[in-house]
N, C-alpha and C positions, 0 to 999 in steps of 0.2 A: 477734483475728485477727493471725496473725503473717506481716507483710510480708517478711523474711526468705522465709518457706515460699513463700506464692505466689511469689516471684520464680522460686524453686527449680523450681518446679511448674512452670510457663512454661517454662524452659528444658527441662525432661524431656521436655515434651510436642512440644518441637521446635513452635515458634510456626510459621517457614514451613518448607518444603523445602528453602530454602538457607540457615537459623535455626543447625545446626550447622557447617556449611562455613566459616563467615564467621568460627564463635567458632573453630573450627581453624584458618584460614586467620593468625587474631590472634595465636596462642598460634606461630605460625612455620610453617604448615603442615605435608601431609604427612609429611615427612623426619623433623619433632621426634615427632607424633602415633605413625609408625609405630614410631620409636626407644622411644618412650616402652610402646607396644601390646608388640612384641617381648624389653623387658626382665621386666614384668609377667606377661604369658602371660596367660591366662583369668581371674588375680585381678584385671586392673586394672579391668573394671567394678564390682569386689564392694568392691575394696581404699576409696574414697571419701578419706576426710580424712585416713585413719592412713598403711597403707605407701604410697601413693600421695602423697601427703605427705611421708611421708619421703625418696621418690627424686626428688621435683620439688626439694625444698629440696638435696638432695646434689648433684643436676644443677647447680645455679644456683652454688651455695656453693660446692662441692668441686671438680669435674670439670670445668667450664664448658662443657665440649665439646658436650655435648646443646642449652644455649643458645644455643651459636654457630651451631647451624643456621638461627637463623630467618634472620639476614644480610642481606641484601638483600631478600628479599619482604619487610619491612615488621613480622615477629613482635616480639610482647614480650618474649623470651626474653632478648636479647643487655641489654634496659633493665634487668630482673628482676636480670640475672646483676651489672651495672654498681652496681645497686643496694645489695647483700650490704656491699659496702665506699664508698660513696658517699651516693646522694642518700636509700638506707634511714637510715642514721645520724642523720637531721635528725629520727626517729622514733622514738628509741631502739636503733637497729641490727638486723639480719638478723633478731635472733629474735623482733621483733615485726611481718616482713609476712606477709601473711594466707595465708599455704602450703598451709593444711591445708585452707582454702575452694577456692583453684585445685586442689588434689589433687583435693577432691570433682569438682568441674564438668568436669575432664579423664578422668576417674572417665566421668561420663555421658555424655561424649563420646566414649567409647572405647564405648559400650553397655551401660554400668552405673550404677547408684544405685538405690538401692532408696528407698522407702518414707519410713524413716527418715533421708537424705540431704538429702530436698529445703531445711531450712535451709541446708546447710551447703555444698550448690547456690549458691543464693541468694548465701552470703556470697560464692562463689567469683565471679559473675558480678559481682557491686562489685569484688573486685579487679580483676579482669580489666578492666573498664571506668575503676578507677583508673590501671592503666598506659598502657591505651590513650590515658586523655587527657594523662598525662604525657608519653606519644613523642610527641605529635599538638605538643602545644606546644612541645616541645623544650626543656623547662624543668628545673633542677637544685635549685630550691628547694623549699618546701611541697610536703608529697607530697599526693596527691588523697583524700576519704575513700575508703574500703573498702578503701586497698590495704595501709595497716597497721592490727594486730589492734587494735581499742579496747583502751585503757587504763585509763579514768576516765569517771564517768557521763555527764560532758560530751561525751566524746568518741564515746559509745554511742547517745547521744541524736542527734548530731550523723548518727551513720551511719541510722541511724532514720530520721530525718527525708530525706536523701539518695535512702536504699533506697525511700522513698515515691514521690519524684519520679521518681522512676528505671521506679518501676511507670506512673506516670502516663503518662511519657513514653512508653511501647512500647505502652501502650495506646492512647494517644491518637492515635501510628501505624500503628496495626492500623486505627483508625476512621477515616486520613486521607483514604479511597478511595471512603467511605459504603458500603461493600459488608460489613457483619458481620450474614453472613446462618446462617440456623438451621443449615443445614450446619457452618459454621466455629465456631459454640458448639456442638455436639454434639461435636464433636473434642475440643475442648477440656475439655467436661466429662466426657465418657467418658475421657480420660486420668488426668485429675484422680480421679475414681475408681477409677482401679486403682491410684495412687499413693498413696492413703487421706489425700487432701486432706477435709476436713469441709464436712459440709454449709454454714456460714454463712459460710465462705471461697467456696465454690464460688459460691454464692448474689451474695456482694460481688462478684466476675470478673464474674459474668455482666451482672449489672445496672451496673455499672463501662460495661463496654464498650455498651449503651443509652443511658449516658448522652449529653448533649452532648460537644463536644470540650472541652479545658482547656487550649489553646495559650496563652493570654495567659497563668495561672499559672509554667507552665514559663517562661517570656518573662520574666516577672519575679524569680522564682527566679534565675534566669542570671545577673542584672545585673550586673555588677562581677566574677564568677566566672568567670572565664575553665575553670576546671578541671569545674565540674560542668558550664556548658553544652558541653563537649566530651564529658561523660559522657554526657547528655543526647540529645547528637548520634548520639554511635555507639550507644546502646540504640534508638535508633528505628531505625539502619539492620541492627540484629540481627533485628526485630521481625517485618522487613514486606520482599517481596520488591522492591521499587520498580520494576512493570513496567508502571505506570500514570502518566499526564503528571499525576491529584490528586495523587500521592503524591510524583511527583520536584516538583511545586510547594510544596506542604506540608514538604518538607525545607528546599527551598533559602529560604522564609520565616521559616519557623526559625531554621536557621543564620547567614542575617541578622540580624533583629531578636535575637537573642543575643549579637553581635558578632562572633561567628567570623567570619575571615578565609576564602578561596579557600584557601588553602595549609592550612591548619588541616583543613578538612573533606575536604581532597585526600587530606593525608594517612591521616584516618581510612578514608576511600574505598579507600586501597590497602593498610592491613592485614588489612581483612576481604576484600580480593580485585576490590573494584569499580572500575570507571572513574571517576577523579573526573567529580563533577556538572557 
């Protein structure tokens, strides 16, 4: 089973109705999304990790101007663009952050990815969630996993094992309410089937989410990590709409018991568009 895909597959299938808003609202909102829809035309849902890829990395690298839109509401753009000659360098430099993973994910956020996509989905949403905990901490050191490409097995492994928790985590938010009822796995697996997810992936989701919870795993994973448990944080609030007092309880224990700070999860709060907690 490649956790990669299922991540991918998750994100396609739009976990809630406000599941994409949140990851647009991340990436700088409307203004970048429409920029970005408007230079494309109709390829940018088909385009995924190549030309879509190529004009996020141009945007960030070249031009900056498309970055700079995100500004003030909170996006990743202006950190992305900061990065090219900065805190990327501590990685090997520009042409090793994960470009062609956010191509993809903005790719299906625009109303595209196919099939074949959903890895590379997947990879995009680790980056995406590596920037977001880099702005959240405001930190110019170690970058987070997924946000630059693996280099060395160690470092593959290391995303592997990340991408794992990462599943845990949005799952483990999906279940935070006790409400994962047949309705909400039939979504899920009728999606998963039009995207030609396999059966013994489909099979692991479903039974995944019957499981018990795995709070304390995450909880321990975190320790000392200030960068995945921000990861951690913001995948749960991708996950799950929080219009329920389990769910805003189940964050805000979380986000304790991990260490995060009020200011830390405020500000993940306000690049995906939410009130802080």
């Amino acid at each position: 089973m490649n956790i990669g895909e299922l991540l991918g597959a998750m994100v396609q299938s739009g976990m809630t109705p406000s599941s994409g808003e949140r990851m647009k609202n991340s990436l700088g909102g409307d203004s970048v999304m429409d920029s970005l829809s408007g230079m494309l035309g109709k390829s940018a849902g088909q385009g995924g990790g190549g030309g879509i890829g190529d004009l996020l990395s141009s945007m960030l690298g070249g031009g900056r101007q498309g970055a700079g839109t995100a500004g003030a509401g909170g996006g990743i753009g202006d950190l992305l663009s900061s990065m090219m000659g900065g805190a990327g360098q501590a990685g090997g430099g520009d042409r090793n952050l994960a470009v062609g993973g956010l191509g993809a994910l903005i790719g299906a956020l625009l109303g595209g990815g196919g099939k074949s996509l959903k890895g590379a989905v997947g990879g995009g949403l680790m980056a995406l969630l590596g920037a977001m905990a880099l702005k959240a901490l405001k930190e110019s050191g170690q970058v987070p996993v997924g946000l630059l490409e693996p280099q060395t097995e160690a470092e593959i492994k290391e995303l592997e094992q990340s991408s794992e928790l990462i599943l845990i985590a949005m799952m483990n938010a999906i279940k935070s309410d006790g409400q994962v009822d047949q309705n909400e796995l039939n979504r899920f697996t009728s999606k998963f089937q039009e995207l030609g997810v396999d059966g013994e992936t489909q099979n692991y989701f479903i039974n995944q989410l019957q499981q018990p919870m795995e709070t304390e795993k995450l909880i321990a994973a975190a320790q000392g990590q200030p960068q995945l448990a921000a990861q951690i944080y913001a995948a749960s609030l991708l996950a799950i709409e929080v219009d329920t007092q389990a769910e805003k309880d189940y964050l805000s224990r979380l986000s304790t018991d991990m260490g995060l700070s009020p200011q830390v999860t405020g500000r993940i709060h306000e690049m995906v568009g939410l009130q802080p907690a």
